[in-house]
N, C-alpha and C positions, 0 to 999 in steps of 0.2 A: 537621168539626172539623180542624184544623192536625193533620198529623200530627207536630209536634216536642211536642205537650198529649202527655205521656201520661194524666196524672189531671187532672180539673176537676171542681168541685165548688160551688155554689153553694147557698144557704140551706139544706145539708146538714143532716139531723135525724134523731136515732136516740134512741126510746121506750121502757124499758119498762115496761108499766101507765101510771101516773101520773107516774113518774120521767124525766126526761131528759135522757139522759147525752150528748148532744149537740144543742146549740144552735142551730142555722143558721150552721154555716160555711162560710165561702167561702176558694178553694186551688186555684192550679194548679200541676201538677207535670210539669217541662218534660225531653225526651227528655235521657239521661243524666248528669240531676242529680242532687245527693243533699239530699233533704229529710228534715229533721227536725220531730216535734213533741216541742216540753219541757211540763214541766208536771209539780206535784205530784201526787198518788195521788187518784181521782178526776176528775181533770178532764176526761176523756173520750177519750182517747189512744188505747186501744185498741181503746174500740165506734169509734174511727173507723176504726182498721187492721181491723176484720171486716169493717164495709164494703164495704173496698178489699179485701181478701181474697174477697168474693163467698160470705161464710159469714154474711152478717147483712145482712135487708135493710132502706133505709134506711127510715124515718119517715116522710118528707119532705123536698122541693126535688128538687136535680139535680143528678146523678151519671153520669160519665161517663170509664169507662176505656178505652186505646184506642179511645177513641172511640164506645163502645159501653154498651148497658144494663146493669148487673150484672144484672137481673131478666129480659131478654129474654132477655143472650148469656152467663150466668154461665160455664157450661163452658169455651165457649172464650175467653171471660178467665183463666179458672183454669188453662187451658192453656200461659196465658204469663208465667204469674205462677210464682214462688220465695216460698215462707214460712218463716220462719224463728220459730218463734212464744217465749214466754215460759220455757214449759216444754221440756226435750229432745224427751221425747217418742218416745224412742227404743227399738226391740227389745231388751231387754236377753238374751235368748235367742240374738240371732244376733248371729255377725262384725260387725266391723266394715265389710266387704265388703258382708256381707249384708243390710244394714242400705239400701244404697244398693241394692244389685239388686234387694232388694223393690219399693223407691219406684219406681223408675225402671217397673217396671214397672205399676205404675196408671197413667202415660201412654202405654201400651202400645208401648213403645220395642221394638223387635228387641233380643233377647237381646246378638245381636254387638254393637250401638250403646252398649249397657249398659254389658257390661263397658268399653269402650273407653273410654267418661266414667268409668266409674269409678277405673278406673288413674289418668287424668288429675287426676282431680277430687281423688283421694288425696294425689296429690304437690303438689297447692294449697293443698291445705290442712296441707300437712306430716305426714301419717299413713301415707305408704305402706309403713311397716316395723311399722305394728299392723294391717294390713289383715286380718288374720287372729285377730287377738284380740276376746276379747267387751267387747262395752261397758262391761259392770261394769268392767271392768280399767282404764280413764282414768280420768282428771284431770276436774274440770271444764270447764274448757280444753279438752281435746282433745275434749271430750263436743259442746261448743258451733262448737266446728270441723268436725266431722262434721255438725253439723245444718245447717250452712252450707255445706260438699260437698253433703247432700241435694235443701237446695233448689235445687240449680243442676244436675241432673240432668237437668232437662226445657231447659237452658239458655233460661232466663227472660230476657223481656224487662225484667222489674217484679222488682223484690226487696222484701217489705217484713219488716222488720225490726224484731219487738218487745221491747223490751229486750235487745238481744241481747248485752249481757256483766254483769248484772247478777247477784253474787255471785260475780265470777273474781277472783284477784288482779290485781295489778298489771303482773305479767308476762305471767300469760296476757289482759289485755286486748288488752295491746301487740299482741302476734300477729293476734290479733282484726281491731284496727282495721285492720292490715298487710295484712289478706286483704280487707277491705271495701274498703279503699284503692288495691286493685288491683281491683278488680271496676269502681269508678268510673272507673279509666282505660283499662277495656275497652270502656266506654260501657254499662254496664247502671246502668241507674235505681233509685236505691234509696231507698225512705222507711222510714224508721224514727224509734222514740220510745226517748225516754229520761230517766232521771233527772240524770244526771250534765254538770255544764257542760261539762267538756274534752271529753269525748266528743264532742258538739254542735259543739263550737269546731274539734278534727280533722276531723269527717268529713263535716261540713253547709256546705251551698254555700249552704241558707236556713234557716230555721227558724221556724217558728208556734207561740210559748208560747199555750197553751191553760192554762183555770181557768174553772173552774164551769159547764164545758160548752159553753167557747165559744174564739174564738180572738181574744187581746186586743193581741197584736204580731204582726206579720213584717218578715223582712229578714235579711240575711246580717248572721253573728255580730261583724262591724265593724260594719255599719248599727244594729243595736237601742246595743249598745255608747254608739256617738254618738249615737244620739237619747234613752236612759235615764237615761246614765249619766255621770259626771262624767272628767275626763281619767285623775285618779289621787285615791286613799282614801286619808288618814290615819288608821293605828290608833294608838289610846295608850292606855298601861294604867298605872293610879296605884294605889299602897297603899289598903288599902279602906280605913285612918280617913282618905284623903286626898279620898275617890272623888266624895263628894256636894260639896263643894266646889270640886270641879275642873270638876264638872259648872256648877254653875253659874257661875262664870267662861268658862268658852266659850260661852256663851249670847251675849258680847259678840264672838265668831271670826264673822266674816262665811265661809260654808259654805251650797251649794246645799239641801244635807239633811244634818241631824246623826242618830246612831245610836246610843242609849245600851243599853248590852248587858250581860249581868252580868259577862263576865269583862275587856269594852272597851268606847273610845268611839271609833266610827265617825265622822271626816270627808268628806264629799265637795266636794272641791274641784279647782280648777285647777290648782291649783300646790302640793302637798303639801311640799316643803321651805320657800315661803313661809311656809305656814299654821304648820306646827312654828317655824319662829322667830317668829310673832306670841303662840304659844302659849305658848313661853318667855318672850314680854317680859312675858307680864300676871304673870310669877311663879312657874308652874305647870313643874313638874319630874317627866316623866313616868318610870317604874320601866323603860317599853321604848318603845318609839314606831319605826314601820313607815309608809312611801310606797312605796306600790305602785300599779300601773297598775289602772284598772278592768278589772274580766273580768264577762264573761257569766254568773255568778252573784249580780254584784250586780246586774245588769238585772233578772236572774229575782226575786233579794228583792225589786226595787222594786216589783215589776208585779202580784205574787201573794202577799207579806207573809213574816212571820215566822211563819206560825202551822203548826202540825204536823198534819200527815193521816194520818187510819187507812190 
């Protein structure tokens, strides 16, 4: 196999019993890119990251990391791999220090090699003045930074990364991405999933929306963008005794796909100030009306719907 593959994957399948949370997809994943999969809850995200993880084996097709079996060579795939999983995860009993001195050592690294990442690895992730404090003691944020010191302890080839800022604020994602976004321009490969469009849109060089256990687009987050999705969306919002009639008056707004939502009415078109002054000659006097560029969450609505997942 090429060695710039790190991951390939072909009619990839993962069962369980009767259930199957993954469908035969097909994904390659190229030396120090960063891949993403989106997708709502269920759709099979993460039995794909166990996987690649070498913690779940596949179902069916072919799988091939580094080049290699997860089933023959799991070990020393896991060898090269960084995980960053869902959950922290972490000793709440020991340091923040101690936290990474344990991991470090299930890859049986020399003590001296330990510490030496770890000092390092601390001022990466912007902790090295809690190195000494217990975990309880962080943020969320600082919790999800330390787990991302951890997994790079074994200095990983493969990063993969499962929701990895899901429930931080704002500020602490920022950091977040800031540290992911230097890892990529050190050349480490990173796949990970997620819920959130910007996230995808920062830190994805590709991206595979996956649903209902399969994988329904790829292409970097300009490529789906253009082939989804329309130039720019106009929003307009009318007084509700005005609502149902406005509606049907833009029935006659030439628009790629219209979007009638309860608190707006989604345009997708080419030219959104065009479309606002057609929308004003039929009559129609919106309470606010917005032109904005499409983003990678209206691809994501088109492809996978409006409906809500447990």
């Amino acid at each position: 196999m090429n060695d710039e593959i790190h991951v390939h994957a072909r009619g990839l399948v993962k069962k369980y019993g009767s259930f199957t949370a993954v469908d035969g997809v097909d994904f390659d994943v190229r030396r120090g890119e960063a891949f993403g999969f989106l997708g709502p809850n269920g759709a099979g995200k993460s039995s794909t990251m166990r996987m690649l993880g070498c913690v779940s084996p596949p179902s069916g097709g072919e799988l091939r990391i580094f080049g290699a079996d997860p089933l023959n060579s799991g070990a020393d795939i896991r060898a090269r791999l960084g995980v960053v999983p869902q959950g922290d995860l972490l000793d709440s009993e020991l340091t923040v220090g101690e936290n990474l001195l344990v991991y470090g050592r299930y890859f049986g690294l020399p003590m001296q090699v330990i510490r030496e990442r770890v000092d390092r690895l601390l001022d990466f992730v912007q902790l090295t003045d809690r190195g000494n404090d217990t975990v309880e003691s962080l943020s969320g944020g600082m919790k999800r930074r330390l787990v991302i010191a951890r997994s790079l302890i074994n200095e990983p080839d493969l990063l993969l990364l499962d929701e990895p800022t899901t429930g931080l604020d704002p500020q602490a994602r920022q950091v977040v991405w800031d540290r992911l976004f230097r890892l990529k321009q050190q050349g480490i490969t990173l796949i990970l999933t997620t819920h959130y469009m910007d996230e995808a849109e920062q830190l994805c060089d590709r991206i595979a929306v996956m649903d209902r256990a399969r994988i329904i687009a790829e292409g970097s987050p300009r490529e789906l963008i253009e082939r989804y999705a329309t130039r720019e969306v106009l929003e307009l919002r009318f007084d509700t005794e005005r609502r149902d009639a406005a509606v049907e008056k833009l029935e006659d707004v030439a628009t790629e796909r219209r979007e009638v939502l309860v608190d707006r009415i989604l345009l997708h078109v080419p030219n959104g100030d065009a479309t606002l002054a057609e929308v004003r000659a039929l009559g129609l006097d919106p309470v606010t009306s917005l032109v904005r560029r499409s983003t990678l969450e209206d691809v994501f609505l088109r492809l996978t719907g409006r409906r809500l997942e447990d």
